[in-house]
C-alpha positions in Angstrom: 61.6 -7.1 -82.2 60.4 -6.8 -85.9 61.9 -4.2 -87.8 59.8 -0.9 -89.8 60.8 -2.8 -92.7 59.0 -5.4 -91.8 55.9 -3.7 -91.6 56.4 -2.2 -94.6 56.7 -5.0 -96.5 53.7 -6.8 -94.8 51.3 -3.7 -95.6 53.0 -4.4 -99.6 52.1 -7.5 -99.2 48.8 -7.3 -98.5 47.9 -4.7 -100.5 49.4 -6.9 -103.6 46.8 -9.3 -102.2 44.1 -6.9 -102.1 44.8 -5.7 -105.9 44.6 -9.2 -106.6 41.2 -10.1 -105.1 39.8 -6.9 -106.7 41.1 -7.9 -110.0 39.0 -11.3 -109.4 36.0 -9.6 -108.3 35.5 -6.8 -110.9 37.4 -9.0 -113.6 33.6 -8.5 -115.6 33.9 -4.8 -115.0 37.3 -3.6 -115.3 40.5 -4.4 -116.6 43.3 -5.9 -114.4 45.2 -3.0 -115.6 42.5 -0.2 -114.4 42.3 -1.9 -111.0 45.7 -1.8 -110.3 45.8 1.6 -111.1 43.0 2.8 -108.9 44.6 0.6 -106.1 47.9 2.5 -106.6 46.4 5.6 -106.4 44.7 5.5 -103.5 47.6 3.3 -101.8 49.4 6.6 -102.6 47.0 9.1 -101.2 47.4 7.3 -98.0 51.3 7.3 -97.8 51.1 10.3 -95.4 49.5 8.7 -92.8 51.4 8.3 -89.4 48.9 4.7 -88.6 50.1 2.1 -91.1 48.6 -1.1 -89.8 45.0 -0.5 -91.2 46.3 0.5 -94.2 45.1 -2.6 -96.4 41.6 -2.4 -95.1 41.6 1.6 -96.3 42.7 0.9 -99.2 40.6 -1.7 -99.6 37.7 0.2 -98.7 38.8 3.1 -101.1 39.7 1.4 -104.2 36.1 -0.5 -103.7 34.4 3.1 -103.8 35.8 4.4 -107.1 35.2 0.8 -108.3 31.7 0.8 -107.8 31.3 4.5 -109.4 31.1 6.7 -106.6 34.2 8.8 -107.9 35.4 6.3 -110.3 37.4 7.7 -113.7 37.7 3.8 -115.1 35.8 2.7 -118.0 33.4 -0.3 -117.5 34.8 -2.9 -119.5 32.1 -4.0 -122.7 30.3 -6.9 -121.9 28.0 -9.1 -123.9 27.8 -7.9 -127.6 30.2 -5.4 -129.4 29.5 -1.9 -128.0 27.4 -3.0 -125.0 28.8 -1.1 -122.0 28.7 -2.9 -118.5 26.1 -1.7 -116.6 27.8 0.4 -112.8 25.4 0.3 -110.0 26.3 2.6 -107.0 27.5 -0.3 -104.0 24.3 1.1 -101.9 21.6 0.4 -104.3 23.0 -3.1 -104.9 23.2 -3.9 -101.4 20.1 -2.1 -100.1 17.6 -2.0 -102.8 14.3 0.0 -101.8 11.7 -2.2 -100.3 8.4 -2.4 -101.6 5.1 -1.2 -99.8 3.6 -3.5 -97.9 -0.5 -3.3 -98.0 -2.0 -4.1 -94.6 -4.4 -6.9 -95.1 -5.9 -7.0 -91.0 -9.6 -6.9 -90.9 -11.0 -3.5 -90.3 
């Protein structure tokens, strides 16, 4: 029978994972530093929670959030030329940009 520990150290674990796959996918963005910190804190704002074995994915899902701007206080990381600022587009217009019109072209 596994310990609490055990589960513990698992949802650790993963979440060390987790800061680690976000540090590789915003590394353009955001400093491995600033990650790590948002990861942290919302890590943190879950340790009340009675249901531990999502954790990772909430977390996950969290840290992604403040990542992409929706209530992030991280500073894009300059990219390109001295003084360019990285450009933050809110997670739903990347993956769902608006479709253009489509003209009906059937015979009248």
């Amino acid at each position: 029978m596994p310990l609490l520990t055990d589960h513990v150290l698992d949802e650790d674990a993963a979440v060390r994972v987790l800061t680690r796959r976000l540090i590789l996918d915003y590394s353009g963005r955001f400093r491995a530093d600033e990650v790590g910190r948002v990861v942290a804190e919302v890590h943190d704002e879950f340790a009340s929670a009675k249901v531990r074995i999502y954790m990772p994915i909430l977390v996950g899902r969290k840290a992604r959030e403040r990542l992409e701007g929706d209530d992030s206080e991280c500073s894009p990381r300059p990219k390109g030329r001295r003084g360019d600022a990285a450009v933050v587009v809110p997670r739903s217009q990347a993956l769902n940009p608006p479709m253009p019109r489509v003209r009906d072209h059937s015979p009248p």
